[in-house]
SEZA-999992 format. One record per atom (N, C-alpha, C): x, y, z; atom name. Coordinates in nm, 4 decimals. Layout:
{{X Y Z} "CA"}
...
REM end
This chain:
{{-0.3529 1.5426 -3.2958} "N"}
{{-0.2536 1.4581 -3.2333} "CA"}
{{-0.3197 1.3288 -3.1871} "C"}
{{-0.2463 1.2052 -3.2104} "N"}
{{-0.3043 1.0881 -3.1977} "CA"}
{{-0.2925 1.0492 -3.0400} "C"}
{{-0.3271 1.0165 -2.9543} "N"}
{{-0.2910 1.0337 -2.7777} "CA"}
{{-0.2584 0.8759 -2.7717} "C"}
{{-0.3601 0.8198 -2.8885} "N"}
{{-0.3214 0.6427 -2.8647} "CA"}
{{-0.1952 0.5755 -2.8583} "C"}
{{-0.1338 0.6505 -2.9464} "N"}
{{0.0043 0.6241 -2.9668} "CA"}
{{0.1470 0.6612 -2.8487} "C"}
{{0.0537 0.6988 -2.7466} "N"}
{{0.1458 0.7805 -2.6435} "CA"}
{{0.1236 0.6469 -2.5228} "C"}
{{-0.0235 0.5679 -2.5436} "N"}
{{-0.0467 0.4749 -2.4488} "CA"}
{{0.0527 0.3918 -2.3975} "C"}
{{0.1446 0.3067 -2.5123} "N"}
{{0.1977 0.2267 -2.4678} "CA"}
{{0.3345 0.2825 -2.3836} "C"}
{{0.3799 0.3690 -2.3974} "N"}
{{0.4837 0.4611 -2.3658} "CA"}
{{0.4439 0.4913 -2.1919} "C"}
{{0.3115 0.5430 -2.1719} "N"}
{{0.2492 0.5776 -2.0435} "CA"}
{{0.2368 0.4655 -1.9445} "C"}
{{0.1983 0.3616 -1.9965} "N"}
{{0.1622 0.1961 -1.9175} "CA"}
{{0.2931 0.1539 -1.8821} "C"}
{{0.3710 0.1399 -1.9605} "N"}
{{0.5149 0.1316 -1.9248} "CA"}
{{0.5968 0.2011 -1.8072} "C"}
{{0.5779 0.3881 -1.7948} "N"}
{{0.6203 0.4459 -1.7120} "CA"}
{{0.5804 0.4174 -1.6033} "C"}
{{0.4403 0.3832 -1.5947} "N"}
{{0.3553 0.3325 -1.4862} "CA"}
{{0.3925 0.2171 -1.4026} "C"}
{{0.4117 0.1120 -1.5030} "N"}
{{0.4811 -0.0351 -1.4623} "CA"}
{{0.6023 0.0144 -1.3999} "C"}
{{0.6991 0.0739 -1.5011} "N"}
{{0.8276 0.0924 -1.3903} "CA"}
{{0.8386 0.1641 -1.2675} "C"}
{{0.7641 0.2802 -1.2456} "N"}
{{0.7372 0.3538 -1.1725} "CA"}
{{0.6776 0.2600 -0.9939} "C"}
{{0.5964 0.1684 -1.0510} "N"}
{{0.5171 0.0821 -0.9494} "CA"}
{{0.6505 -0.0647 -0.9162} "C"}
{{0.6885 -0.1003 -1.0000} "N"}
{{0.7924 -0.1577 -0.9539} "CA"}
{{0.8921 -0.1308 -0.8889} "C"}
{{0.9996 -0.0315 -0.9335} "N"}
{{1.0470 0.0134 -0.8473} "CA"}
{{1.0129 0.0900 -0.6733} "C"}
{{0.9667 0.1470 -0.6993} "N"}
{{0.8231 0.1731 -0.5680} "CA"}
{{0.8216 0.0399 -0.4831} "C"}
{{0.8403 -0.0681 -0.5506} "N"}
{{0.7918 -0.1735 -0.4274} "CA"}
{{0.9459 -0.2639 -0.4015} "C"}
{{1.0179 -0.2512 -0.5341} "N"}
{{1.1759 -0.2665 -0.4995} "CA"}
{{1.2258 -0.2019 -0.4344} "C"}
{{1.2393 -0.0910 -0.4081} "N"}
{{1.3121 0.0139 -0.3467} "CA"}
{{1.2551 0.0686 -0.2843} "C"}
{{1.2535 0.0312 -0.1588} "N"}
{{1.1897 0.1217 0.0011} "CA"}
{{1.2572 0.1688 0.0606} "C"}
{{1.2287 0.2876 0.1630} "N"}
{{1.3529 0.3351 0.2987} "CA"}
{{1.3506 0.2405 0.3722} "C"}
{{1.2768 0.1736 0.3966} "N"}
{{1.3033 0.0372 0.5080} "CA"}
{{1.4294 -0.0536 0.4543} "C"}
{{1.4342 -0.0683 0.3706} "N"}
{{1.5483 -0.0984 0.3135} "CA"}
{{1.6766 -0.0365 0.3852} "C"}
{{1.7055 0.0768 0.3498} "N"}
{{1.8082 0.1847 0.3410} "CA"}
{{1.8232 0.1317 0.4927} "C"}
{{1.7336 0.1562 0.6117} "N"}
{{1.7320 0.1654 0.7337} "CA"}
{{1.8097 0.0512 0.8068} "C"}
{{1.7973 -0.0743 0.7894} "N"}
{{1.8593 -0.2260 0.7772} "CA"}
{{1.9974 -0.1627 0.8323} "C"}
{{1.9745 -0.2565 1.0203} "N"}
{{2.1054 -0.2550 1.0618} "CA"}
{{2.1685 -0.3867 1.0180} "C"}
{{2.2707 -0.3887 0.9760} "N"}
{{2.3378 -0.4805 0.9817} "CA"}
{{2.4675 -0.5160 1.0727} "C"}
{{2.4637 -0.5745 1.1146} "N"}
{{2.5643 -0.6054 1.2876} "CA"}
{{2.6412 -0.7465 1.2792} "C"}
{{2.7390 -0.7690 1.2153} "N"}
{{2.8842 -0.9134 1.1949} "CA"}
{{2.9026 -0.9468 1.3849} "C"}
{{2.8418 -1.0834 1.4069} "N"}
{{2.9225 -1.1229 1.5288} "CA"}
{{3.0085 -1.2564 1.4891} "C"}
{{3.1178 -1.2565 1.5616} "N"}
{{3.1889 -1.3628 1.5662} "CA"}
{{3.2077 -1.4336 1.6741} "C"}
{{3.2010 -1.6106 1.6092} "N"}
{{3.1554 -1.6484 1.7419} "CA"}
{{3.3148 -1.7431 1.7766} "C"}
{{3.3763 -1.7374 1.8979} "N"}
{{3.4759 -1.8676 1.8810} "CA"}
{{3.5107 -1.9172 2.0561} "C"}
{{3.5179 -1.9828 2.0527} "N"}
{{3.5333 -2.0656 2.1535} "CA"}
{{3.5188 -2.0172 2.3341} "C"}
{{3.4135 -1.9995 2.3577} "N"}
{{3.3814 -1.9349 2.4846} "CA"}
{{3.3354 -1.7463 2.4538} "C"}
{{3.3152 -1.7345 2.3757} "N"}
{{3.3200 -1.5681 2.3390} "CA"}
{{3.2173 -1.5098 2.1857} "C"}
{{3.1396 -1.4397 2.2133} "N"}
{{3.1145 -1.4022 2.0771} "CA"}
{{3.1383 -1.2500 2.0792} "C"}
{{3.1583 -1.1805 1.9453} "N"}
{{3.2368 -1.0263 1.9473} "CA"}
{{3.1825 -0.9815 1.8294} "C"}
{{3.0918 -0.8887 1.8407} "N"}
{{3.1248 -0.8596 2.0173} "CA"}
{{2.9644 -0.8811 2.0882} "C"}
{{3.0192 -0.8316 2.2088} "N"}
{{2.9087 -0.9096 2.3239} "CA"}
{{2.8021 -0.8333 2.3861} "C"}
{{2.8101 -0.6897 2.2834} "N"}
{{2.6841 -0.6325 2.3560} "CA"}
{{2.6481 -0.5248 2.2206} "C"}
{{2.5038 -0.5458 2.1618} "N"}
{{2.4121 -0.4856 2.0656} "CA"}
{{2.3375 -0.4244 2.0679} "C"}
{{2.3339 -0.2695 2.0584} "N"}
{{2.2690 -0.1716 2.0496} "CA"}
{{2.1722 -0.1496 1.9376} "C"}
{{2.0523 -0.1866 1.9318} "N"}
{{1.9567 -0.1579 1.8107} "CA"}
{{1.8671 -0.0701 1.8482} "C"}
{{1.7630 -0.0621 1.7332} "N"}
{{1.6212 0.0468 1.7474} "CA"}
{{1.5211 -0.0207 1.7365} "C"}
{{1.4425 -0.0311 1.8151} "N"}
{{1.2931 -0.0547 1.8195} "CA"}
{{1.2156 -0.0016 1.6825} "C"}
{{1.1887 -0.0919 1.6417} "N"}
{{1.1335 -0.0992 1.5023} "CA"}
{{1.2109 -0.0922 1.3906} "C"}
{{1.3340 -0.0660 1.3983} "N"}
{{1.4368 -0.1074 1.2559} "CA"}
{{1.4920 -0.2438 1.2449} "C"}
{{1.4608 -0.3093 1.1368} "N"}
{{1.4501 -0.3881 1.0936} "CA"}
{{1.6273 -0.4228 1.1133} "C"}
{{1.6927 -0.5562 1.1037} "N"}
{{1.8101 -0.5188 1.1944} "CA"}
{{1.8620 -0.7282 1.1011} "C"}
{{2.0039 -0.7077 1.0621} "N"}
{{2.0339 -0.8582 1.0079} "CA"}
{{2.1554 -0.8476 1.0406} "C"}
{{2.1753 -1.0057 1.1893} "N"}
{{2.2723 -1.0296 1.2272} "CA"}
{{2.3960 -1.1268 1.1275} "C"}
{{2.4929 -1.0518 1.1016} "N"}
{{2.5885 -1.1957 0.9901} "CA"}
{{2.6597 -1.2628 1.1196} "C"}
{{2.6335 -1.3716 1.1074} "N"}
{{2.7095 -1.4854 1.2267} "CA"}
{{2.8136 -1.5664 1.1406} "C"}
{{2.9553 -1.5464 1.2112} "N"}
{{3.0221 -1.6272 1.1605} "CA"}
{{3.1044 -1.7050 1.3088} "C"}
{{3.1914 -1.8471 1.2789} "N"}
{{3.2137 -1.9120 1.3451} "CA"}
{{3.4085 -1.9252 1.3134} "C"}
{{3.4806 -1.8749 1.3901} "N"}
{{3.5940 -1.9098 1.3762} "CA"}
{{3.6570 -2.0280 1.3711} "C"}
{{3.5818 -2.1098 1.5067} "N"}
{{3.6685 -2.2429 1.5063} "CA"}
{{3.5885 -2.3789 1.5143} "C"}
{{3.4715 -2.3486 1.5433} "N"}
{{3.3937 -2.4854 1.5779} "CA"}
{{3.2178 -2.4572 1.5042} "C"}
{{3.1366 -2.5494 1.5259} "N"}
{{3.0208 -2.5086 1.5573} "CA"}
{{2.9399 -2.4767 1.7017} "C"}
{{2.8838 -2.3801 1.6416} "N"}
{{2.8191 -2.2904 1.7963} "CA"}
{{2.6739 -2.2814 1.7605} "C"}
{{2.5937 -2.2262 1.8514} "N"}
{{2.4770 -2.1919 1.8392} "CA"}
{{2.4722 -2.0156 1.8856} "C"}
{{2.3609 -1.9200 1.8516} "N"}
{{2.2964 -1.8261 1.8690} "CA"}
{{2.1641 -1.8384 1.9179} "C"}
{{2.1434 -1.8263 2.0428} "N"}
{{1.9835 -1.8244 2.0812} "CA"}
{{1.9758 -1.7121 2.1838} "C"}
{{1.8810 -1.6386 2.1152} "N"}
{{1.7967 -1.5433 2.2222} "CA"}
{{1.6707 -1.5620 2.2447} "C"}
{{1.6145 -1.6119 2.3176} "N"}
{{1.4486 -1.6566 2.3011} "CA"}
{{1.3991 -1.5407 2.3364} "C"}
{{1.3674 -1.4263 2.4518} "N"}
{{1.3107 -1.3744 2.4473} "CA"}
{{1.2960 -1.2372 2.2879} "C"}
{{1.3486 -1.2443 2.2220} "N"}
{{1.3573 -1.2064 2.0988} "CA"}
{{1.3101 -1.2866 1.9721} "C"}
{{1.2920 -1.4512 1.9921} "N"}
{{1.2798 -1.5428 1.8749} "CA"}
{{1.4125 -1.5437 1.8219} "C"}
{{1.4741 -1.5244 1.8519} "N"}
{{1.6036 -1.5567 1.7961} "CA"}
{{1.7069 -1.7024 1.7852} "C"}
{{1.7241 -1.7830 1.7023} "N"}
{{1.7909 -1.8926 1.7536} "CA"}
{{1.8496 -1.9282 1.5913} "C"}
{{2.0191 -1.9692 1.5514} "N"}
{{2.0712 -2.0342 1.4824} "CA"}
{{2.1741 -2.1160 1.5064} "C"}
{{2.1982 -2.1527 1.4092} "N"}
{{2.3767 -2.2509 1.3850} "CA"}
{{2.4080 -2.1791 1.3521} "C"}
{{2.5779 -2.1840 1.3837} "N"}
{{2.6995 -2.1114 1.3136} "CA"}
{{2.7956 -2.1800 1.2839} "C"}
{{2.8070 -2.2202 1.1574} "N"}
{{2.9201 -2.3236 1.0957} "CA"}
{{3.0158 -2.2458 1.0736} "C"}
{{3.1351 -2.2773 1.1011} "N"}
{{3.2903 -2.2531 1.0640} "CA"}
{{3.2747 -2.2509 0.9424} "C"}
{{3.3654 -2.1145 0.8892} "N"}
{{3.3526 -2.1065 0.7367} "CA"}
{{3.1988 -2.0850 0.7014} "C"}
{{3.1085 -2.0510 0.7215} "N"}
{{2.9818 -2.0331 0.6712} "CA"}
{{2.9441 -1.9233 0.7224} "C"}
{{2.8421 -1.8245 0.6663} "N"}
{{2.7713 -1.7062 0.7178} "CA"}
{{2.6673 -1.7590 0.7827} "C"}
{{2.5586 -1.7476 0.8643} "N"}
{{2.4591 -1.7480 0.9145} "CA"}
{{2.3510 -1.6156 0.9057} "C"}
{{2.2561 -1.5909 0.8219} "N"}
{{2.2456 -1.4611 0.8579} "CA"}
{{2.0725 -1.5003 0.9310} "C"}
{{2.0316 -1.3955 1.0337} "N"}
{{1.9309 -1.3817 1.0615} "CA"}
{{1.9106 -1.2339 1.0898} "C"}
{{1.7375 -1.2627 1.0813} "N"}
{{1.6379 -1.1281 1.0602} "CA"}
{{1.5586 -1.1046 1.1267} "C"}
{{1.5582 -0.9688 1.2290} "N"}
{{1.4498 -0.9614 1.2692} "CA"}
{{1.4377 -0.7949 1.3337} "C"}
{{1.2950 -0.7685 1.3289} "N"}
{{1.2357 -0.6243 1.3588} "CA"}
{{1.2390 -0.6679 1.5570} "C"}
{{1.3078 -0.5613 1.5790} "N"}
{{1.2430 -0.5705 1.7690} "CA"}
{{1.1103 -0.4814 1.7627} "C"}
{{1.0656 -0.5431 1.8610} "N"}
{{0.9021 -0.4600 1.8420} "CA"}
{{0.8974 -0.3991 2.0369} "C"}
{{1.0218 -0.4375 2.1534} "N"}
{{0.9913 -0.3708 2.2645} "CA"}
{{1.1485 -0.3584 2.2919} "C"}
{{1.1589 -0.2902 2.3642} "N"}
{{1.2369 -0.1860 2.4325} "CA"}
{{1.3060 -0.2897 2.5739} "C"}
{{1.4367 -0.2745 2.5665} "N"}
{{1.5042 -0.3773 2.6822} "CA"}
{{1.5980 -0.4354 2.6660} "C"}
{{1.6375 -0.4474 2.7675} "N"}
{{1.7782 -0.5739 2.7102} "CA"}
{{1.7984 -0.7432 2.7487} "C"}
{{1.8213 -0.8049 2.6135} "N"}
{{1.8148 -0.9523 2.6177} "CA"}
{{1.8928 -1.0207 2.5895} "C"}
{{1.9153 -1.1057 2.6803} "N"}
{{2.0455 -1.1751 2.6787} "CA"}
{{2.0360 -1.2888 2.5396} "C"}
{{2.1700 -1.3722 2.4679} "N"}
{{2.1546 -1.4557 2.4067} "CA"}
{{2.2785 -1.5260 2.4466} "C"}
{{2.3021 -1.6247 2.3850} "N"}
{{2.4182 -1.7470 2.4713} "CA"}
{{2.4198 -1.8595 2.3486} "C"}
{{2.5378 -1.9223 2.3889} "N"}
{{2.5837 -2.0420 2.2816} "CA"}
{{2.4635 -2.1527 2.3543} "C"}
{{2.3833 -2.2109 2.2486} "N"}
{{2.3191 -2.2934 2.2981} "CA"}
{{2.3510 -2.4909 2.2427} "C"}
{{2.5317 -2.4351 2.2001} "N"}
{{2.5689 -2.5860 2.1420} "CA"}
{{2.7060 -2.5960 2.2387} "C"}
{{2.6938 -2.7121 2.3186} "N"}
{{2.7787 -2.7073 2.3695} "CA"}
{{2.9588 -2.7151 2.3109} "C"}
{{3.0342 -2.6018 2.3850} "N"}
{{3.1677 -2.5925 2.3157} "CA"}
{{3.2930 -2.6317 2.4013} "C"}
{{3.2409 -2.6941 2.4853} "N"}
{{3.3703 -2.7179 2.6050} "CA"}
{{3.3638 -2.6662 2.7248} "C"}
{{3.4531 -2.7044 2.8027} "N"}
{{3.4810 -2.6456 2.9241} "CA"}
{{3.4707 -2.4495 2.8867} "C"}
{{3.3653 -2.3491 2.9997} "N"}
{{3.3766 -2.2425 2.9595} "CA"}
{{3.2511 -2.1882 2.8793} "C"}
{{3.2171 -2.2886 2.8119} "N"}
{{3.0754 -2.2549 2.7026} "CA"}
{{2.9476 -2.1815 2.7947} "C"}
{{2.9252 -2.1922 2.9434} "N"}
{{2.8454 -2.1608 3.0254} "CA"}
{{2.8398 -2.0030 3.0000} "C"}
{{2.9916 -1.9460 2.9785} "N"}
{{3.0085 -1.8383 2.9785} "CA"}
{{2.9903 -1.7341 2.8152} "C"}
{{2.9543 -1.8447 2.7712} "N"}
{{2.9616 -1.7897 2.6211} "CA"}
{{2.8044 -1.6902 2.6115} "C"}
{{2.8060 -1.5945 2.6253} "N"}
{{2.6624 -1.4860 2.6371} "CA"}
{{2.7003 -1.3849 2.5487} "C"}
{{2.5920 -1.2726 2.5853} "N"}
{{2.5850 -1.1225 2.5644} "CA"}
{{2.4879 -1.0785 2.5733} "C"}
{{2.4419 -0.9498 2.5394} "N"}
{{2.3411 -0.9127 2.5339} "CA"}
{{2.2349 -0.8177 2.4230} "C"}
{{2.1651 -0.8373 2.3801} "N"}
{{2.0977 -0.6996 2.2441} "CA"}
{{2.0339 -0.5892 2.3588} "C"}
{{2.1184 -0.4682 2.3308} "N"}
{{2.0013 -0.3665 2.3929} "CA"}
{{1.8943 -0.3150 2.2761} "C"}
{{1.7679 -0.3043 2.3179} "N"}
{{1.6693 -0.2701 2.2275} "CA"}
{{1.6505 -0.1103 2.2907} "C"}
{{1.6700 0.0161 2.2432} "N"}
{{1.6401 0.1512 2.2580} "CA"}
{{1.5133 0.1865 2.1913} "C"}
{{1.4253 0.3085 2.2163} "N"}
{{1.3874 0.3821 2.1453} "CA"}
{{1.4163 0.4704 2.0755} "C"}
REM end
């Protein structure tokens, strides 16, 4: 039996085998994904329950104006255009809860525009 002839067949399984492997992770699978909406004095909703160490992607959308998303003690900070998604990414690495707030001003009321991410173990 010739084994040479089996090579290219084997390198191949290998390649796909290693690709996929690095396409397809459970970290993947794990990915919270959490839709807030933001509109005029209010984002909804206003309080986020995540896990310490799962990797976690907020979709921000804007009903009526432009707004901002900032949580600093998290690194967190975007725009949210009307009609547009915003998405951001990020792993929490401690345990707590942190506030975030419209950081574009929206009118009378915008002071009040908050919430909070709880980070669990």
């Amino acid at each position: 039996m010739n084994k040479a002839r089996y090579l290219p067949a084997a390198i191949l399984l290998v390649v796909a085998i290693l690709f996929f492997s690095v396409a397809w992770s459970p970290a993947d699978e794990q990915e919270q994904v959490i839709k807030i909406t933001a509109k005029k004095f209010e984002y909804s909703p206003n309080e986020i329950r995540v896990k310490k160490g799962v990797p976690v992607v907020l979709e921000l959308t804007s009903t009526d104006r432009l707004h901002g998303f900032n949580c600093p003690d998290l690194g967190i900070r975007s725009d949210i255009n009307p009609g547009r998604l915003s998405t951001v990414r990020f792993t929490p690495q401690q345990t707590g809860s942190f506030i975030f707030f419209c950081d574009i001003f929206c009118g009378e009321g915008h002071e009040n525009m908050n919430g909070k991410i709880i980070v669990e173990d």
